[in-house]
DSSP file (Angstrom, degrees, kcal/mol; ACC not computed):
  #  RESIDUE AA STRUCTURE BP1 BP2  ACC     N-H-->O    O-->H-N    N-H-->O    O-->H-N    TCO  KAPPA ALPHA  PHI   PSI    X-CA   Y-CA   Z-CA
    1    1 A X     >        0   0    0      0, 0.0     4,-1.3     0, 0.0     3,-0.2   0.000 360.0 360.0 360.0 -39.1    0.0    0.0    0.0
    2    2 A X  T  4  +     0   0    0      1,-0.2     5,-0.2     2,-0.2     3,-0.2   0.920 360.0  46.6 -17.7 -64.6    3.2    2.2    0.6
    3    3 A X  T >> S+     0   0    0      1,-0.2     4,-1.1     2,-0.1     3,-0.8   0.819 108.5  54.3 -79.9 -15.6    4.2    2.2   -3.1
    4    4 A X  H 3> S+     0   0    0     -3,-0.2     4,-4.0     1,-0.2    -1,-0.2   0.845 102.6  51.3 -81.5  -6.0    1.0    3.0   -4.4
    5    5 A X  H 3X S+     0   0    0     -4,-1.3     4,-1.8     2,-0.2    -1,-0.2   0.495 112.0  53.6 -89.5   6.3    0.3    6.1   -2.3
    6    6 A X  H <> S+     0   0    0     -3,-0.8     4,-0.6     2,-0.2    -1,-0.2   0.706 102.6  56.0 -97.4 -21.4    3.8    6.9   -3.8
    7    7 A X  H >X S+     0   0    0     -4,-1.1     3,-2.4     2,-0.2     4,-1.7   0.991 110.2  44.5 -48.7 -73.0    2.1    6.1   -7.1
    8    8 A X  H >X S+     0   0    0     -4,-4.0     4,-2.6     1,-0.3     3,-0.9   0.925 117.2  43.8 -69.4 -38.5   -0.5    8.9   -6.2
    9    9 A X  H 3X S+     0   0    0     -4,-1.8     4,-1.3     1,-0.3    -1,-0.3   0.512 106.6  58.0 -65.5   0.2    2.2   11.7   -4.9
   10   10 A X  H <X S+     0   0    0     -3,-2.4     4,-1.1    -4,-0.6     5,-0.5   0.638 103.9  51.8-110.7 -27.2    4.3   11.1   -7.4
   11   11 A X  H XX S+     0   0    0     -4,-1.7     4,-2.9    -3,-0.9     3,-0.8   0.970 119.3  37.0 -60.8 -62.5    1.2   12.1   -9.8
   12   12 A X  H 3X S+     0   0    0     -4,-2.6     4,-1.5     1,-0.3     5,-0.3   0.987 109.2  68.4 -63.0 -63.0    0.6   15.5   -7.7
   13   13 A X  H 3< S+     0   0    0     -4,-1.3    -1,-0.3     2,-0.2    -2,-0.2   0.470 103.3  40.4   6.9 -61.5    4.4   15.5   -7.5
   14   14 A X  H XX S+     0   0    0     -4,-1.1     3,-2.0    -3,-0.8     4,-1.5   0.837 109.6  59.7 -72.5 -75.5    4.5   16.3  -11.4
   15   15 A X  H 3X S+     0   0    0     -4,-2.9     4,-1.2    -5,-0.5    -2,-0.2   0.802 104.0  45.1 -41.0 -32.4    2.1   18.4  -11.5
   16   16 A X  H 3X S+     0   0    0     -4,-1.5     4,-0.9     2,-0.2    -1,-0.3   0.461 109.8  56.3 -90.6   0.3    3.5   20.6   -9.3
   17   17 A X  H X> S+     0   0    0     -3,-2.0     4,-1.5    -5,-0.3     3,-1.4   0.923 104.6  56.5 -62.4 -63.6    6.9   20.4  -11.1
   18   18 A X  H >< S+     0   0    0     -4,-1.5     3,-2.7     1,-0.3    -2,-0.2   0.697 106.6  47.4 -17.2 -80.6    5.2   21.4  -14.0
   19   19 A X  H >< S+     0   0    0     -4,-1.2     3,-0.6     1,-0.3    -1,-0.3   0.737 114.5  45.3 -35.3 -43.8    3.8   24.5  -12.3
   20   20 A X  H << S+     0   0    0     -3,-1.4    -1,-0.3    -4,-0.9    -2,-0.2   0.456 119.8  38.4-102.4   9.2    7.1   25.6  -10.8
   21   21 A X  T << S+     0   0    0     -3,-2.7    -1,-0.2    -4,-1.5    -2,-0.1  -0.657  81.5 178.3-141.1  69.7    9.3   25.1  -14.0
   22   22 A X    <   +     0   0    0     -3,-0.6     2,-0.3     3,-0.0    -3,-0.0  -0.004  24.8 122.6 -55.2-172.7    6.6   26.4  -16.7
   23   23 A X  S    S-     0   0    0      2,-0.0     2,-0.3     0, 0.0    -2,-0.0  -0.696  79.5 -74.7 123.3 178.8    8.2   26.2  -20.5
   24   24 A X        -     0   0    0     -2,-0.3     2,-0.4     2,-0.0     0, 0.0  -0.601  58.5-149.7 -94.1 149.6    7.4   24.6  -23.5
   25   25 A X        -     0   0    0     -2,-0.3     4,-0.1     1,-0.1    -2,-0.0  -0.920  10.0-141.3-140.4 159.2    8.5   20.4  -22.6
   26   26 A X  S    S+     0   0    0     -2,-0.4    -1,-0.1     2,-0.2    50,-0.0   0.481 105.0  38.3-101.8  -7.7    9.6   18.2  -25.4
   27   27 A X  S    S-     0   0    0      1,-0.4     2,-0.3     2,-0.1     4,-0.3   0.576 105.4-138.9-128.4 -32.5    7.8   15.0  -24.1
   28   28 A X        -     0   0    0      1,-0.2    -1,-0.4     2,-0.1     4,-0.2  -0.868  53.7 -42.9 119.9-152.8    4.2   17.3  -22.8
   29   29 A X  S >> S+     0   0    0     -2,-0.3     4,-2.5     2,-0.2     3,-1.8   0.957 134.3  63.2 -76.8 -59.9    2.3   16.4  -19.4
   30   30 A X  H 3> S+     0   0    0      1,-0.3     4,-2.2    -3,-0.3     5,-0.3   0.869 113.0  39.0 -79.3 -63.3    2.5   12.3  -19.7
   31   31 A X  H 3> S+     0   0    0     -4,-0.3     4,-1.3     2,-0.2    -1,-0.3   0.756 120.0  43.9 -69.9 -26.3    6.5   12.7  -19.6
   32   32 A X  H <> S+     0   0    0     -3,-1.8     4,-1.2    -4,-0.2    -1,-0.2   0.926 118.7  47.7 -77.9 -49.5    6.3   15.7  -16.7
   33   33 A X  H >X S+     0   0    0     -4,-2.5     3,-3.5   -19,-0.2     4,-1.2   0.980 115.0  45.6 -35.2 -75.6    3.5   13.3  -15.0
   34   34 A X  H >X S+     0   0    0     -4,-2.2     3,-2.6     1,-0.3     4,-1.7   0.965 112.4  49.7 -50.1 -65.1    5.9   10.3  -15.5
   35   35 A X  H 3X S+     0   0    0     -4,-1.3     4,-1.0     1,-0.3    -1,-0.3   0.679 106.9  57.0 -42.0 -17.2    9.0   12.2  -14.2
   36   36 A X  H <X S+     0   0    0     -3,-3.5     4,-1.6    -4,-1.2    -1,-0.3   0.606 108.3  43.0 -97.3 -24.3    7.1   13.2  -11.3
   37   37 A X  H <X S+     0   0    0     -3,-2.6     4,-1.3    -4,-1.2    -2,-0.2   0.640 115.1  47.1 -92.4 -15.7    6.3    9.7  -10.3
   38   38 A X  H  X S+     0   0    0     -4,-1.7     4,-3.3     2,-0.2     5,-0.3   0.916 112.5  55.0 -86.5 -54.3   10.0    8.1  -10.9
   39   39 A X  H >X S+     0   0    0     -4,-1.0     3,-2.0    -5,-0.4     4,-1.9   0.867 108.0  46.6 -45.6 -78.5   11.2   11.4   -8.9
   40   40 A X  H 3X S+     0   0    0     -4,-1.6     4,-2.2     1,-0.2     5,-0.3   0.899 115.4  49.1 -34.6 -44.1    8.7   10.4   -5.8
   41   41 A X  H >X S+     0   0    0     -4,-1.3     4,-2.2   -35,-0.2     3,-1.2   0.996 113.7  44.4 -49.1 -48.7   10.2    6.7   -6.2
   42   42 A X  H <X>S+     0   0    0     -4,-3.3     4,-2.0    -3,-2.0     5,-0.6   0.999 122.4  36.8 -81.1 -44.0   13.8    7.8   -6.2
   43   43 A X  H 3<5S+     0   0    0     -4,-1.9     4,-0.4    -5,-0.3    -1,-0.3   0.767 112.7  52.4 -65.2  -5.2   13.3   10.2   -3.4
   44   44 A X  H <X5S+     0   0    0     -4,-2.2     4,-2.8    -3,-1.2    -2,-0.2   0.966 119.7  43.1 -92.0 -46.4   10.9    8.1   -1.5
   45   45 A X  H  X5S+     0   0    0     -4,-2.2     4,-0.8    -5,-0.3    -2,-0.2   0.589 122.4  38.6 -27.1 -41.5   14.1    5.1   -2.0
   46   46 A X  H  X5S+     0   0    0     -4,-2.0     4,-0.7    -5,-0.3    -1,-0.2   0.560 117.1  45.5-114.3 -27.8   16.8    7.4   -1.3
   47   47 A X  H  >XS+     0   0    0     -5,-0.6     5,-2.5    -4,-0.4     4,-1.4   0.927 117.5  48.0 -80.3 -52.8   15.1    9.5    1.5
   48   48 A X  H ><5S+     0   0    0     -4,-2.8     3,-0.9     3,-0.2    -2,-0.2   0.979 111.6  51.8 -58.5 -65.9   13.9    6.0    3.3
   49   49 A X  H 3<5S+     0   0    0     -4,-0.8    -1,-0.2     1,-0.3    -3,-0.2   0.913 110.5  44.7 -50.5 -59.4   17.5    4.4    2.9
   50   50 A X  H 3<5S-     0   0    0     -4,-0.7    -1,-0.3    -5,-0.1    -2,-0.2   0.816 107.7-115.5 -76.5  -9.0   19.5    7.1    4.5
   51   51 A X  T <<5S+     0   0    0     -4,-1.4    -3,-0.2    -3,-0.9    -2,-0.1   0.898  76.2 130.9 103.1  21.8   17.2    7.8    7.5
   52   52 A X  S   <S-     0   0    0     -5,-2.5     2,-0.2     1,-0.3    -4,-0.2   0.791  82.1 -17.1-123.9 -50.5   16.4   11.5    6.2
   53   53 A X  S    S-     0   0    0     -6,-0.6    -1,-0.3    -9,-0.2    -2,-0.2  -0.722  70.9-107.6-154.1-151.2   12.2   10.7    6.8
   54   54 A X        -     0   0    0      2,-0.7    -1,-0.2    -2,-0.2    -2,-0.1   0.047  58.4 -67.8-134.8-149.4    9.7    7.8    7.4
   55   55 A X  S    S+     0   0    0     -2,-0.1     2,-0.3    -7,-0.0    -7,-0.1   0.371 114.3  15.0-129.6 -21.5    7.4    6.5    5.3
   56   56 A X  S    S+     0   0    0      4,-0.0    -2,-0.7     0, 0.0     4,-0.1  -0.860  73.6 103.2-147.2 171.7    5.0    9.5    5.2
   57   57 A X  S  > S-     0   0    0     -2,-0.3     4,-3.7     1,-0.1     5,-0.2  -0.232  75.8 -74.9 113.7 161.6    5.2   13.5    6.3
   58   58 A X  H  > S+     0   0    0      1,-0.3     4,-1.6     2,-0.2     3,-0.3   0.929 123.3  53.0 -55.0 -70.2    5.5   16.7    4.9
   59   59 A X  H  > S+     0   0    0      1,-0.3     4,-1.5     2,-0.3    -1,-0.3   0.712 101.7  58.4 -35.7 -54.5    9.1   16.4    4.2
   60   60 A X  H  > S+     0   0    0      1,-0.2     4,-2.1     2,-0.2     5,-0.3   0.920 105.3  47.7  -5.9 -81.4    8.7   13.6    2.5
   61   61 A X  H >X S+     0   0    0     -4,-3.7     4,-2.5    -3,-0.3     3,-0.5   0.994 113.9  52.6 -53.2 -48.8    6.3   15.3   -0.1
   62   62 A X  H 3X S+     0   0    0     -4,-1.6     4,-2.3     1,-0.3    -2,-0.2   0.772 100.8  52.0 -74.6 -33.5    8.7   17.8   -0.3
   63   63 A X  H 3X S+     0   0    0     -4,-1.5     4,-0.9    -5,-0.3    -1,-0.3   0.888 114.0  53.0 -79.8 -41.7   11.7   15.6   -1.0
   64   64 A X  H XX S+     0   0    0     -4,-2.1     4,-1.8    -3,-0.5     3,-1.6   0.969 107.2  54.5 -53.7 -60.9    9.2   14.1   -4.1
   65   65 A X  H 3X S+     0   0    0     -4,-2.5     4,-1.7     1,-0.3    -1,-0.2   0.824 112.2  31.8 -54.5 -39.1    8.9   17.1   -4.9
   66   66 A X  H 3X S+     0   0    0     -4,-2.3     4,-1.4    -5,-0.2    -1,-0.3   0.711 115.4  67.0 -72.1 -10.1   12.8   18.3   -5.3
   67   67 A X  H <X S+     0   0    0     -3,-1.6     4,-2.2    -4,-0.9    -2,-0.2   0.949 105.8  36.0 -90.6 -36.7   13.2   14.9   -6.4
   68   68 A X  H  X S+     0   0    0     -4,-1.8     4,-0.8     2,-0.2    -1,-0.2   0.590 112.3  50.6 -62.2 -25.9   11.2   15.4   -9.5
   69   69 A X  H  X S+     0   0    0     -4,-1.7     4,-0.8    -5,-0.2    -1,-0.2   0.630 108.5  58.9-107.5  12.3   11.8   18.5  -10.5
   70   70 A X  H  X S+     0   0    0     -4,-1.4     4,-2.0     2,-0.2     3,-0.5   0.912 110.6  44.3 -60.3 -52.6   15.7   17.3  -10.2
   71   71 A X  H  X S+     0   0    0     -4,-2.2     4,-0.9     1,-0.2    -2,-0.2   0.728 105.6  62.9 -73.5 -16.1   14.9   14.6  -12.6
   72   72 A X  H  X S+     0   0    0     -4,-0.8     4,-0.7     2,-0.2    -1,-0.2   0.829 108.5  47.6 -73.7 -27.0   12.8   17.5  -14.9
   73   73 A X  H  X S+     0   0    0     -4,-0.8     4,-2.4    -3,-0.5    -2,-0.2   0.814 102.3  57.1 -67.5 -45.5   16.2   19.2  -15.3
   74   74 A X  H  X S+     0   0    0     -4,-2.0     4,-0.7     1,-0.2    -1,-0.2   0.671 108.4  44.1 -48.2 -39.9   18.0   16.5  -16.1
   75   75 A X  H  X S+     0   0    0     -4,-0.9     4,-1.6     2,-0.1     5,-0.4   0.576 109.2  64.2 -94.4   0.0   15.8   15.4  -19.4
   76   76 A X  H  X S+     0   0    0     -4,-0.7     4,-3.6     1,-0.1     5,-0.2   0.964 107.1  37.5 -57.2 -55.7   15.8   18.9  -20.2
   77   77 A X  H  X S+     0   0    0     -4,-2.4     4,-0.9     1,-0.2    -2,-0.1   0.699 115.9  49.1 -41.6 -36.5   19.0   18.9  -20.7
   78   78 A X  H  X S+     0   0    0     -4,-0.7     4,-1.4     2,-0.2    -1,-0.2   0.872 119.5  41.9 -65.6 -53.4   19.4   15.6  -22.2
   79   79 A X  H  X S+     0   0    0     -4,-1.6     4,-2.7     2,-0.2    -2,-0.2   0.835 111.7  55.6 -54.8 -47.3   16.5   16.5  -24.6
   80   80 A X  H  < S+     0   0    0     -4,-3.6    -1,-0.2    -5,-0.4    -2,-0.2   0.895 109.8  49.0 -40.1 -65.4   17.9   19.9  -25.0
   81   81 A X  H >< S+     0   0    0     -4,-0.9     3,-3.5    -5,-0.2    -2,-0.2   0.998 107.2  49.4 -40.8 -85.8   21.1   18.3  -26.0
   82   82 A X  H 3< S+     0   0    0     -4,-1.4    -2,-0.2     1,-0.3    -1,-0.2   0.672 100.6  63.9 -54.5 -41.8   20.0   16.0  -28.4
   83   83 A X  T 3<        0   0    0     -4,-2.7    -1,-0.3     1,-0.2    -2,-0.1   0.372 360.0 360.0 -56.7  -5.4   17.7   18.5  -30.6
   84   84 A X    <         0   0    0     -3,-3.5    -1,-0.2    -4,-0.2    -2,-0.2   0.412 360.0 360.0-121.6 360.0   20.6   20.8  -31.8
């Protein structure tokens, strides 16, 4: 039940990357969506594993959140790259 409620923050997650890095995206919403749910995994993984928060809590959402819009930066770039 864990991973799916990481399922559903990782949904809002994206959505609120979107909002707080607007721009034109090369893959749309489904790829900002997706990015937003691999961000909650890696942070939820990465957060859990070092001891940084539990299993829920605000920090937690928050760490999805940086975690995602770390991983929106990263395929900009990549994307970014690749188109010129």
């Amino acid at each position: 039940m864990h991973w799916l409620w990481v399922i559903i923050v990782g949904l809002v997650v994206g959505v609120i990357a979107k909002m707080l890095k607007p721009g034109k995206d090369p893959g749309g919403f489904i790829i900002t969506i997706s990015l937003g749910i691999a961000g909650s995994f890696l942070s939820t993984y990465v957060g859990e594993k070092l001891g940084w928060w539990g299993e829920t809590g605000l920090v937690h959402f928050l760490g999805s959140i940086a975690g995602a819009i770390v991983l929106l930066l990263i395929y900009h770039l990549l994307t970014r790259r690749s188109t010129t």
